[in-house]
N, C-alpha and C positions, 0 to 999 in steps of 0.2 A: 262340661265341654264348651267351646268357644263356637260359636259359626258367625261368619262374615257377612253382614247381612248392608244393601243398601237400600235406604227411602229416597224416593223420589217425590219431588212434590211440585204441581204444578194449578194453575189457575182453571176452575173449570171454566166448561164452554159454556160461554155466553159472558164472561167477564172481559173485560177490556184489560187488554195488554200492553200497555204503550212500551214496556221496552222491546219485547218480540217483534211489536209495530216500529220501533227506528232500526231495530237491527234489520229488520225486512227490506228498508228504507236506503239502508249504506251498503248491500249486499252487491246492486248492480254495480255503485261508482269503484267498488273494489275488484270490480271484472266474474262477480257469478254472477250470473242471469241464471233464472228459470226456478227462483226459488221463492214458494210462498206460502203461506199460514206458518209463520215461525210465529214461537208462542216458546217464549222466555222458563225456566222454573231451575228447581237444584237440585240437588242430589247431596245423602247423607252417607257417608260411610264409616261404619263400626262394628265392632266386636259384639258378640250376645252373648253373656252365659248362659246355657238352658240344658234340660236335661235332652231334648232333641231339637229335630232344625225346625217342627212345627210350630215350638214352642218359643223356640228363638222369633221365628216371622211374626207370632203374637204376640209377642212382648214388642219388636221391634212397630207393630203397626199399631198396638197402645200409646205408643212413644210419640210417632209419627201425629194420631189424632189429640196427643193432648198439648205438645210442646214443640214438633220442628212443624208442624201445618195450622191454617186458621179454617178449619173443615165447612166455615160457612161458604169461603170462595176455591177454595183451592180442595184436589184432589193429593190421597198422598198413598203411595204403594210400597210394599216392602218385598224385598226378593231376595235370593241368598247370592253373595257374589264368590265368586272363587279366591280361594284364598291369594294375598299377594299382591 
């Protein structure tokens, strides 16, 4: 069976982020104010074949720790997203 699984991956804390830092930066001159600790990352979305969805999240946060993250600075999570 298929489930729809997405990784997210982001810088951990205590790593320097300078894109989340100039996004932070261009947020007022574009009329938001009141927005701050943005912190940059991305997000993967795909199919898992697995025999259930436990198995899918573990394959897909295999995935995540060997090839869509660099697990020395960045964190990376896998969750199942609804289909669509």
């Amino acid at each position: 069976m298929n489930y729809s699984v997405i990784v997210e991956v982001a810088l951990r804390e205590g790593i320097a982020d300078p894109e989340g830092a100039t996004i932070e930066r261009a947020l007022p001159a574009l009329g938001f104010t009141g927005v701050t600790n943005v912190r940059a990352g991305k997000a993967f979305r795909f199919e898992v074949e697995a025999a259930d969805e436990a198995a899918a999240l573990e394959k897909a946060t295999a995935m995540a720790e060997r090839l869509l993250s660099n697990p020395v600075i960045e964190n990376a999570t896998a969750r199942s997203a609804a289909p669509g």
